[in-house]
Each structure stands twice: as structure tokens, then as C-alpha cells.
N, CA, C and O atoms as a CHARMM CRD file, in Angstrom:
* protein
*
  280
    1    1 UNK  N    -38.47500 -17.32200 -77.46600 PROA 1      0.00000
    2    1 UNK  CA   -39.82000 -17.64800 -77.92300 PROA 1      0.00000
    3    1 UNK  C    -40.79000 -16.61000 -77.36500 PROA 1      0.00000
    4    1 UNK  O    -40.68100 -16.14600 -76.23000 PROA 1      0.00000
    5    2 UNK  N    -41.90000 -16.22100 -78.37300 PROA 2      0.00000
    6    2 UNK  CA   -42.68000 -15.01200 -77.53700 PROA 2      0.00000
    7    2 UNK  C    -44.09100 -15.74300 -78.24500 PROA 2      0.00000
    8    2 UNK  O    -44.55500 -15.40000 -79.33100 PROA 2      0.00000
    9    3 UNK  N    -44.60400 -16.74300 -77.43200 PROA 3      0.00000
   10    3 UNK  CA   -45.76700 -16.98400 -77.03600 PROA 3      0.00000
   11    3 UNK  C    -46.98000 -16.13500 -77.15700 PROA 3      0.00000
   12    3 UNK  O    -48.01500 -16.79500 -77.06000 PROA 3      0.00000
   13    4 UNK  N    -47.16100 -14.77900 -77.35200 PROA 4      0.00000
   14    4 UNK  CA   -47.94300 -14.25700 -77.20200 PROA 4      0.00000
   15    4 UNK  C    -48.33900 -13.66900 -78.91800 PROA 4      0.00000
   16    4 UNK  O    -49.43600 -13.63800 -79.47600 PROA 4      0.00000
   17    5 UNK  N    -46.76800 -13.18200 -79.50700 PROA 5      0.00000
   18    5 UNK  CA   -46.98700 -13.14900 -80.46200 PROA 5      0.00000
   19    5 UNK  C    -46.86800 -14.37200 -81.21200 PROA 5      0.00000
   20    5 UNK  O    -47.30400 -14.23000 -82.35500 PROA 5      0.00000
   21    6 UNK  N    -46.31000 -15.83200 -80.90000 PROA 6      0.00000
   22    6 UNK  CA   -46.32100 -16.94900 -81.71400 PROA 6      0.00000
   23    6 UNK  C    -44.89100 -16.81900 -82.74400 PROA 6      0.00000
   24    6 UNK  O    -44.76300 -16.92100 -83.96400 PROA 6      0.00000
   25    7 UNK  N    -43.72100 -16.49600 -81.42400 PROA 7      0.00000
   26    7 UNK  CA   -43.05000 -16.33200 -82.74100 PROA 7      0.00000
   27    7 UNK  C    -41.51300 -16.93700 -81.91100 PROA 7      0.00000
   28    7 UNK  O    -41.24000 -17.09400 -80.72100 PROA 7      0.00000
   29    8 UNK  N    -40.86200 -17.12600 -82.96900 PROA 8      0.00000
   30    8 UNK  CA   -38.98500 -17.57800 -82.31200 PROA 8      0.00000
   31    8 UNK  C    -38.66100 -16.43700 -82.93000 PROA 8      0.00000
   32    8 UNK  O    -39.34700 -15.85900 -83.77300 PROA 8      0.00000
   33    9 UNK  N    -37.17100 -15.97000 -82.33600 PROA 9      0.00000
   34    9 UNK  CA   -36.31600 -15.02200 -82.72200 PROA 9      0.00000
   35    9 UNK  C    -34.89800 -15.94200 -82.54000 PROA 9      0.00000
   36    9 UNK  O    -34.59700 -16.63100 -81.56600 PROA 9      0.00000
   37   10 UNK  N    -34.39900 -15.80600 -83.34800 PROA 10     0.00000
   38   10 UNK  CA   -32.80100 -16.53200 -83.76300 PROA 10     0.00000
   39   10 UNK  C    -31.94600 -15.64200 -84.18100 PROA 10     0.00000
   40   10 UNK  O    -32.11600 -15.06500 -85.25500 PROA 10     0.00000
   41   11 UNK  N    -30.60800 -15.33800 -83.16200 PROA 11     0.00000
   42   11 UNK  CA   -29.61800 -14.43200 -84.06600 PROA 11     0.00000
   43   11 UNK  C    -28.82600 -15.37700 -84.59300 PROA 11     0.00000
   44   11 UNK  O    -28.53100 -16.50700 -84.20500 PROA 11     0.00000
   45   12 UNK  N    -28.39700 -14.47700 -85.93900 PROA 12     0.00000
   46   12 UNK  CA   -27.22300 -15.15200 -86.74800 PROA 12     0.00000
   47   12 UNK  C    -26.06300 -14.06500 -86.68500 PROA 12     0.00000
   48   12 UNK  O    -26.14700 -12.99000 -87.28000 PROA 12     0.00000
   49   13 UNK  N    -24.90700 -14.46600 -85.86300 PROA 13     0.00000
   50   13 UNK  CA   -24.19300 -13.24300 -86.14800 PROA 13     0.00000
   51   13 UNK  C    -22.97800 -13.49700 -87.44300 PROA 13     0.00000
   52   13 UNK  O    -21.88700 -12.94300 -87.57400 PROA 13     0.00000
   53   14 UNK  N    -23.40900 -14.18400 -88.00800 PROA 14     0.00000
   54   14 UNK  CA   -22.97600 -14.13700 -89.40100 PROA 14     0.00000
   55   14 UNK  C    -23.25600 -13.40300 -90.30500 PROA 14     0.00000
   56   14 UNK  O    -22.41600 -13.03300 -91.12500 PROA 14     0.00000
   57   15 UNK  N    -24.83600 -12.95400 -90.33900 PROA 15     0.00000
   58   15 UNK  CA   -25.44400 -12.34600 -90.97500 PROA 15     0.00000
   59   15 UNK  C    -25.68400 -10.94200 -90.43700 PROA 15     0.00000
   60   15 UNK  O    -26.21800 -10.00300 -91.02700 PROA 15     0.00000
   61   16 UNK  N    -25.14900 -10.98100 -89.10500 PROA 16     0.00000
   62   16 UNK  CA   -25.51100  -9.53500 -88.24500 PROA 16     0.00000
   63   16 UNK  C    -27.44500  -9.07600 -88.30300 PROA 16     0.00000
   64   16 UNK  O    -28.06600  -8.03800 -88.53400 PROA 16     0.00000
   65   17 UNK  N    -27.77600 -10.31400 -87.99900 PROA 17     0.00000
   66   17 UNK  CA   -29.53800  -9.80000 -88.41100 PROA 17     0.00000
   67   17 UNK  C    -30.02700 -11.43700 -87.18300 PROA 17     0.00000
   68   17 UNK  O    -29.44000 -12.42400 -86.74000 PROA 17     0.00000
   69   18 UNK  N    -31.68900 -10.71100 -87.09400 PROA 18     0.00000
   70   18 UNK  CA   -32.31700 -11.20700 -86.22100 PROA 18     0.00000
   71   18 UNK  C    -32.97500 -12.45500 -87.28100 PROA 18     0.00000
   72   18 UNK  O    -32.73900 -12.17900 -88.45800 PROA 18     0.00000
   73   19 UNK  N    -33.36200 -13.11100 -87.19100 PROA 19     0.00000
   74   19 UNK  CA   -34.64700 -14.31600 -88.23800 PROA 19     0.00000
   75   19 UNK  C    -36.07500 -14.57900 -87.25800 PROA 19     0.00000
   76   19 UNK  O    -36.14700 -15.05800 -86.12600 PROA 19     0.00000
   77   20 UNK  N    -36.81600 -14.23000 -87.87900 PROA 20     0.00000
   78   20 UNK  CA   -38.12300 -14.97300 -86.83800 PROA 20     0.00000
   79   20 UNK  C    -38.65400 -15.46200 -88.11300 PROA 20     0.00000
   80   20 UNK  O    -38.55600 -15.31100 -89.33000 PROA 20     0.00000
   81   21 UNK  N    -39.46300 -16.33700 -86.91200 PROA 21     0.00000
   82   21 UNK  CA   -39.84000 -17.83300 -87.14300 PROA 21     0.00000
   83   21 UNK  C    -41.25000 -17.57400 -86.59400 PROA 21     0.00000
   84   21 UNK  O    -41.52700 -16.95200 -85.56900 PROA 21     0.00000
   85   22 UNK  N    -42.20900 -18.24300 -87.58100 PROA 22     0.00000
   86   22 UNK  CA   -43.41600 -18.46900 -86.33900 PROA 22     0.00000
   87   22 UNK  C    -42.90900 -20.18000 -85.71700 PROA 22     0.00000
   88   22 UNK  O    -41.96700 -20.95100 -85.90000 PROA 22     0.00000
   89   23 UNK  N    -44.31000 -20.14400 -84.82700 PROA 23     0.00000
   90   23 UNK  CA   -43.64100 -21.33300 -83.78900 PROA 23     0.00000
   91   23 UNK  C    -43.81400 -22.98300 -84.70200 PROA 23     0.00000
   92   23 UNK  O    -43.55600 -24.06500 -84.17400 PROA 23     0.00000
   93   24 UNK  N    -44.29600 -22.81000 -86.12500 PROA 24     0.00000
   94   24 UNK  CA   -44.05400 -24.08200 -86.62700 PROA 24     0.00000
   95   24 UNK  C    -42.73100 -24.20600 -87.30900 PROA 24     0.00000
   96   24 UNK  O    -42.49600 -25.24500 -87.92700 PROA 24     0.00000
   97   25 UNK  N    -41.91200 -23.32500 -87.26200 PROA 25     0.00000
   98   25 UNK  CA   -40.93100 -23.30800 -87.84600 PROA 25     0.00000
   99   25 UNK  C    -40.59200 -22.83300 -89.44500 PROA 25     0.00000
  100   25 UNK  O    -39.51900 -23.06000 -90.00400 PROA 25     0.00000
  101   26 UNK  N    -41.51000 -22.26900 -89.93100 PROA 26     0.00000
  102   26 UNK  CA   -41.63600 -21.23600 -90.52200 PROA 26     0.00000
  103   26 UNK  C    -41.36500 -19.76200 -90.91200 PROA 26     0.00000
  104   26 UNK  O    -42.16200 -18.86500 -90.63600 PROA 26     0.00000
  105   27 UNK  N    -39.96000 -19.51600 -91.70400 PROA 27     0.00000
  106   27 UNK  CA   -39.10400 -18.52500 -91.60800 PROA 27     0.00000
  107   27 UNK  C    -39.88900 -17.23600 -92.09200 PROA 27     0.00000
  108   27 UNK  O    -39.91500 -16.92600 -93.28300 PROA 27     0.00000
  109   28 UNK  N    -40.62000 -16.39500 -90.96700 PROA 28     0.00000
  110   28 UNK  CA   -41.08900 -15.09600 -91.76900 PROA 28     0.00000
  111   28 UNK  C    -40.57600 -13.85700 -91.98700 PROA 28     0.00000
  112   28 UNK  O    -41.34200 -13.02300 -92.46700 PROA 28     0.00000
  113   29 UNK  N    -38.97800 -13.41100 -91.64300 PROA 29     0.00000
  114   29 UNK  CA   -38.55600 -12.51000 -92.27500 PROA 29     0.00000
  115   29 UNK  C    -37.02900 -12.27700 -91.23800 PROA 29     0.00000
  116   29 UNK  O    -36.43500 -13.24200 -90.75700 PROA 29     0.00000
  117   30 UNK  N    -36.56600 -10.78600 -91.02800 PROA 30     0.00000
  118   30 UNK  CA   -36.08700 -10.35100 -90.00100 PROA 30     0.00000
  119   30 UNK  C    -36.14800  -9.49100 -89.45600 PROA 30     0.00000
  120   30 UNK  O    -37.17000  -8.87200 -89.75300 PROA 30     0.00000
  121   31 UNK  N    -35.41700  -8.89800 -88.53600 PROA 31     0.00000
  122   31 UNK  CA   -35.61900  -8.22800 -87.75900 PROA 31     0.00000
  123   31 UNK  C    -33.93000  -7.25000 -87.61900 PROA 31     0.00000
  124   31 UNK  O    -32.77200  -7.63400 -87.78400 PROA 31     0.00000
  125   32 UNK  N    -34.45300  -6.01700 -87.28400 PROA 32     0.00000
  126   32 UNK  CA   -33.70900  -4.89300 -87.33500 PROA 32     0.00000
  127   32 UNK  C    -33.71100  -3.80200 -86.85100 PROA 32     0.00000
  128   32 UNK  O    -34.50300  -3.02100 -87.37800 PROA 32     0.00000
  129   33 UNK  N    -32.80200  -3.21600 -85.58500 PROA 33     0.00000
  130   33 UNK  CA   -33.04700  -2.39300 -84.83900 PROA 33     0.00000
  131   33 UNK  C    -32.98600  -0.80500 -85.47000 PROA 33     0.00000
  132   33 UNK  O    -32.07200  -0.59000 -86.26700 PROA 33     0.00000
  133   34 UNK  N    -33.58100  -0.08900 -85.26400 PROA 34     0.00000
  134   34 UNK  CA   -33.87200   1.45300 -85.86000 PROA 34     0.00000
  135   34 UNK  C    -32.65600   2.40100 -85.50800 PROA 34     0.00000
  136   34 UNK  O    -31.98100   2.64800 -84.50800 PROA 34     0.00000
  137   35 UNK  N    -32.71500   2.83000 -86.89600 PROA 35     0.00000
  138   35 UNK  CA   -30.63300   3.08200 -86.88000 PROA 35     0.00000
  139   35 UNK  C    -30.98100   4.48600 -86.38400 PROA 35     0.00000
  140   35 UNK  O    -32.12800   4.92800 -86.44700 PROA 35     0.00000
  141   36 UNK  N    -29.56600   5.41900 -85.70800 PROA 36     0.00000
  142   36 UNK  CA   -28.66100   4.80600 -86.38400 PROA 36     0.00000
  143   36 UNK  C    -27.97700   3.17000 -85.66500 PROA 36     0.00000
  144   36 UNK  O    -27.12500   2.35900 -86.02800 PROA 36     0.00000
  145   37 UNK  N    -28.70700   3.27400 -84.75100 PROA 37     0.00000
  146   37 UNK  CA   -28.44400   1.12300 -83.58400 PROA 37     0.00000
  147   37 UNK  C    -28.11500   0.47600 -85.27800 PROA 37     0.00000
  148   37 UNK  O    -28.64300   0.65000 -86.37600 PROA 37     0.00000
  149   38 UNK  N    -27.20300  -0.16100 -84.87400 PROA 38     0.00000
  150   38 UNK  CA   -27.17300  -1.53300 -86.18300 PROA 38     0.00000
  151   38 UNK  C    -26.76700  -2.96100 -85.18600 PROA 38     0.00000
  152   38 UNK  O    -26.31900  -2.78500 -84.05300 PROA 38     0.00000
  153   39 UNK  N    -26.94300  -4.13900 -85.65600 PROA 39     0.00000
  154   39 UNK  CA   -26.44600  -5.16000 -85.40500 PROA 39     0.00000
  155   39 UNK  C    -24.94400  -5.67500 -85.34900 PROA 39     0.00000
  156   39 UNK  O    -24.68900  -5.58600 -86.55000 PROA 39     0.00000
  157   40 UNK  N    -23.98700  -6.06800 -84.87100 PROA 40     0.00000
  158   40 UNK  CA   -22.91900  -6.35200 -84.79000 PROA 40     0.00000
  159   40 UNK  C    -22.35900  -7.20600 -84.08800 PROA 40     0.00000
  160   40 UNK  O    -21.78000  -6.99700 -83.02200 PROA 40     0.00000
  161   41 UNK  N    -22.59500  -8.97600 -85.04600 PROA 41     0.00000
  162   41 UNK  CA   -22.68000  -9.88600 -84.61800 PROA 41     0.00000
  163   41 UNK  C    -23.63900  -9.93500 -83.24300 PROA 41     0.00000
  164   41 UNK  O    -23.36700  -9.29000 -82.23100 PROA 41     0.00000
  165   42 UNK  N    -24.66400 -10.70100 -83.36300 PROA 42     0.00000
  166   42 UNK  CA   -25.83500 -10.65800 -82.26700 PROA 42     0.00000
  167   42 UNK  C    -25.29600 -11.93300 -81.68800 PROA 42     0.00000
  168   42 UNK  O    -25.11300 -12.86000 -82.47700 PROA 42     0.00000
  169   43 UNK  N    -25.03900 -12.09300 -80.52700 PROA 43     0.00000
  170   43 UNK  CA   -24.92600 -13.18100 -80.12500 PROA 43     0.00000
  171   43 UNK  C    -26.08500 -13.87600 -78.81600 PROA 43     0.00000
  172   43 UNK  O    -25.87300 -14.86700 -78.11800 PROA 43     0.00000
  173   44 UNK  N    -26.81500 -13.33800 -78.81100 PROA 44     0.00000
  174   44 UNK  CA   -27.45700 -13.37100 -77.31000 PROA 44     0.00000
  175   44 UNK  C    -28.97800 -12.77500 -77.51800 PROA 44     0.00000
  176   44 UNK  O    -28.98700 -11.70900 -78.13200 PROA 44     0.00000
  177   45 UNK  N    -29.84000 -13.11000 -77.24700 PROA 45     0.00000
  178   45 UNK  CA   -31.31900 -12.71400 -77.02400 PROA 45     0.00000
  179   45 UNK  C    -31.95900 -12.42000 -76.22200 PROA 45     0.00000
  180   45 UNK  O    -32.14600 -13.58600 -75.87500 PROA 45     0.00000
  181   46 UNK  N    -32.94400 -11.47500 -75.03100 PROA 46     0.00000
  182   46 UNK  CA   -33.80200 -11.78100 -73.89700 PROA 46     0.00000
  183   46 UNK  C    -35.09900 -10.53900 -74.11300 PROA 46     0.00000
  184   46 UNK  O    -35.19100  -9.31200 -74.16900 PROA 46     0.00000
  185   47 UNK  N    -35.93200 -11.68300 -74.18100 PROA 47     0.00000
  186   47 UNK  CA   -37.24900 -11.06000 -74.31700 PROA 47     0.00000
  187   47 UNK  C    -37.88700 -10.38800 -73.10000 PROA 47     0.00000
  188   47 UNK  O    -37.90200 -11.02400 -72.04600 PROA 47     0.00000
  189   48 UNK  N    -38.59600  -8.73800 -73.16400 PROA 48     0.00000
  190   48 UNK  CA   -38.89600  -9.06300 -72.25200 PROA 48     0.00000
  191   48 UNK  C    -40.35800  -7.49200 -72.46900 PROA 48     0.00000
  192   48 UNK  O    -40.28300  -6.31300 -72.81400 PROA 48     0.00000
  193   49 UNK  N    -41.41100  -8.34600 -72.06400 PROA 49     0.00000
  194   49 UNK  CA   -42.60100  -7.47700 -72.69600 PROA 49     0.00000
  195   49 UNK  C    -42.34800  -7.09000 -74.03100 PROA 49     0.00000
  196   49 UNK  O    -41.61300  -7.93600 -74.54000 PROA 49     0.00000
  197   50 UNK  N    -42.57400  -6.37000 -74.66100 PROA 50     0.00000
  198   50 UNK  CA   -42.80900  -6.00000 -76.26500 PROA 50     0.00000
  199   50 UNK  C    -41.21900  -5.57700 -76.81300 PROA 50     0.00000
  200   50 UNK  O    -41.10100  -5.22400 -77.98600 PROA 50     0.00000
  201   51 UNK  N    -40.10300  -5.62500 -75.98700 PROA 51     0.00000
  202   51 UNK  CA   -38.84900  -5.43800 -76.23200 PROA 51     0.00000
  203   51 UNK  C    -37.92900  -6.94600 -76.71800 PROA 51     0.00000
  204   51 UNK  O    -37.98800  -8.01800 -76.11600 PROA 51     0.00000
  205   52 UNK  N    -37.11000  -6.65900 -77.94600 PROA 52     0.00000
  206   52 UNK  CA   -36.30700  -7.77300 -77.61500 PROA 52     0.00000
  207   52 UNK  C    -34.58500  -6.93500 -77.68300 PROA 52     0.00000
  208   52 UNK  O    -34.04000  -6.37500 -78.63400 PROA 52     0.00000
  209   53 UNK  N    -34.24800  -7.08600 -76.69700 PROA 53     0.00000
  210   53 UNK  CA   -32.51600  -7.15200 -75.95900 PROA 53     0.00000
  211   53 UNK  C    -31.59000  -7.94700 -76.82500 PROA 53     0.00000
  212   53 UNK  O    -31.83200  -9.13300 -77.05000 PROA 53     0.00000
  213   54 UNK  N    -30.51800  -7.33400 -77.33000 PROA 54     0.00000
  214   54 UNK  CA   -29.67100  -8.13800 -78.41400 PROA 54     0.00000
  215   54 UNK  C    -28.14300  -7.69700 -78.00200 PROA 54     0.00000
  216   54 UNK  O    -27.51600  -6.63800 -78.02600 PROA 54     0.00000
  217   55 UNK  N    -27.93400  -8.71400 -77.71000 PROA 55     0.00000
  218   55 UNK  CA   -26.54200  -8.51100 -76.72600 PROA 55     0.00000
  219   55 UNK  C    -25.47700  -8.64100 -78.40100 PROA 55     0.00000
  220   55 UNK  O    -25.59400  -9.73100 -78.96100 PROA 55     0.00000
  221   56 UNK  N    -24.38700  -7.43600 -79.21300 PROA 56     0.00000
  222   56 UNK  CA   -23.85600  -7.67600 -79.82900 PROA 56     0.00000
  223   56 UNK  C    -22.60800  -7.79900 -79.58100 PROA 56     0.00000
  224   56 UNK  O    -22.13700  -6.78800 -79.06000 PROA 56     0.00000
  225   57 UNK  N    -21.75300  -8.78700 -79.77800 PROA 57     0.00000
  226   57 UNK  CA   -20.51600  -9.55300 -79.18400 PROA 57     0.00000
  227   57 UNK  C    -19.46300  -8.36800 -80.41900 PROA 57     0.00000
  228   57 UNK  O    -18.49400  -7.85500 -79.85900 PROA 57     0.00000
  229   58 UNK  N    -19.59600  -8.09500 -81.50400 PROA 58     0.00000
  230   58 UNK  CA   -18.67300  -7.83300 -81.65400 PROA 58     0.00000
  231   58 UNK  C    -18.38600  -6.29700 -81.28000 PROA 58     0.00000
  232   58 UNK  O    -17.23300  -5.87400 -81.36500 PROA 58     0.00000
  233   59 UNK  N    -19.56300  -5.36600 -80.81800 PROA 59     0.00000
  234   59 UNK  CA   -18.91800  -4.25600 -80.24800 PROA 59     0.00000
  235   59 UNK  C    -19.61500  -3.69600 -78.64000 PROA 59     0.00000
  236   59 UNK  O    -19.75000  -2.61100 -78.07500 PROA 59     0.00000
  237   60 UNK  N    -19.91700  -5.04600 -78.36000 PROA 60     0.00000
  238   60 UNK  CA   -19.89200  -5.02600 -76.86200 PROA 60     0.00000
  239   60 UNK  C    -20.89800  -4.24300 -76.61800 PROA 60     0.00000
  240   60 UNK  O    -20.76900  -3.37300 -75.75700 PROA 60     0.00000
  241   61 UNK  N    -22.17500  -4.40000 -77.36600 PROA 61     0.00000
  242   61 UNK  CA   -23.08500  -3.29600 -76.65700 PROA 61     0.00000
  243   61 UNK  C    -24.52300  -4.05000 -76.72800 PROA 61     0.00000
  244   61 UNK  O    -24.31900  -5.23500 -76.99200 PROA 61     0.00000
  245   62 UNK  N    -25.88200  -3.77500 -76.58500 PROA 62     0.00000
  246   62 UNK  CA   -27.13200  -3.92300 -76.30700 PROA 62     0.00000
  247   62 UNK  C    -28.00700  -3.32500 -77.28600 PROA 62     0.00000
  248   62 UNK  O    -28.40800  -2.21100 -76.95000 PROA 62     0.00000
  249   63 UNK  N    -28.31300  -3.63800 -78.11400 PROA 63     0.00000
  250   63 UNK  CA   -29.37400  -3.01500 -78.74300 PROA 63     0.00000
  251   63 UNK  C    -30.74900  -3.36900 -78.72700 PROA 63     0.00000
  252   63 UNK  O    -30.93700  -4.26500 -79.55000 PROA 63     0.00000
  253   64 UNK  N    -31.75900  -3.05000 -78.15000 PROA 64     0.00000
  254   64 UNK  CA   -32.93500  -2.68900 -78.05200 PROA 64     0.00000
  255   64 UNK  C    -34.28300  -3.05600 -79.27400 PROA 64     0.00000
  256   64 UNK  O    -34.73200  -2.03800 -79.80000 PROA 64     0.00000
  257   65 UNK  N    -34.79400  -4.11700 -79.64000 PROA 65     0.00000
  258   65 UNK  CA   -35.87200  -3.75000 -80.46800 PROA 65     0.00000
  259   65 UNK  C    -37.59800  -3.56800 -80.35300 PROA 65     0.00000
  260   65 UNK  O    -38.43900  -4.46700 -80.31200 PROA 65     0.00000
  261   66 UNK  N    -37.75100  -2.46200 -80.32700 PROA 66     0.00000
  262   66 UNK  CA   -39.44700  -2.42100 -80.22500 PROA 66     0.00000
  263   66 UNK  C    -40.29300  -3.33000 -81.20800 PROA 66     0.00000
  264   66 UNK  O    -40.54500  -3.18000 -82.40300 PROA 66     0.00000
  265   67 UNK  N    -40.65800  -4.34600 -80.29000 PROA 67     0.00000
  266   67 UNK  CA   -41.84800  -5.04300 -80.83800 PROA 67     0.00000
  267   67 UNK  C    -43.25100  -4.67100 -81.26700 PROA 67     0.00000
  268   67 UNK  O    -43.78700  -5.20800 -82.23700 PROA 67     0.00000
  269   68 UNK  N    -43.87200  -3.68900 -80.48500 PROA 68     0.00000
  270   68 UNK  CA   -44.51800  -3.00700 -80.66900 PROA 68     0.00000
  271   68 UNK  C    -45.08500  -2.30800 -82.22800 PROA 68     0.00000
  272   68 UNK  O    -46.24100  -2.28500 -82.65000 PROA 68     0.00000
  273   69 UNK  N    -43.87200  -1.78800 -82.85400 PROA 69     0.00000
  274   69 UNK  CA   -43.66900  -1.24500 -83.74500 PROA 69     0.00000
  275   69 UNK  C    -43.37500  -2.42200 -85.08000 PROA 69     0.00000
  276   69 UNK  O    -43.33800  -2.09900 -86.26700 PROA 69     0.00000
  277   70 UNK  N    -43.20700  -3.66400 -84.60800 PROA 70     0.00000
  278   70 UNK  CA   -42.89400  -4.24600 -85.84900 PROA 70     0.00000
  279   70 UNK  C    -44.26100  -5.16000 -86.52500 PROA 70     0.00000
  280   70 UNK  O    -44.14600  -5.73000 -87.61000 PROA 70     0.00000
């Protein structure tokens, strides 16, 4: 949850993609790290200042998204 911007972030690693939500639950789009980074199965989230951290389970790595920029 990022309070500041009013928003949830939900991975689906089904879909290999981020979903935000504002905080009424209201689906406003997704989210996608700046390639060549791709998603691969996201399993994990941690916010932290204008970054969100996306732990991907299926190739074991971290990808990075600037909030800032979105």
C-alpha cells in the first residue's frame, strides 16, 4: 500500500505484471518495469520511497520500479 500516492500494488504471477488499485479498490491499470528488466512471475512486493522492489520467483531476481516516473 503506498499511502502517499493512494494506491495498492498486487502481483499476479500468472500474468507476470504488477495491478494497482487505488485504495477503494478500484483497478487502474499496471505496472511494468523498463526493459530490457521484464517480469517473471512476481511473487513478492516492498515499497520503499518512490521505488517498488519485485522479487521474481521464476528467475530468481529483483526488479526495480521507478515510481517517480510512472
Amino acid at each position: 500500500i503506498d499511502p502517499d500516492r493512494g494506491r495498492l500494488y498486487a502481483s499476479s504471477a500468472h500474468m507476470s505484471t504488477i495491478l494497482v488499485f487505488d485504495l477503494q479498490g478500484n483497478r487502474l491499470g499496471t505496472l511494468t518495469p523498463t526493459p530490457p528488466d521484464k517480469l517473471d512471475g512476481p511473487s513478492a512486493l516492498a515499497l520503499a520511497k518512490d521505488k517498488l522492489f519485485v522479487l521474481n520467483a521464476g528467475s530468481a531476481r529483483v526488479s526495480v520500479i521507478d515510481l517517480q516516473k510512472r
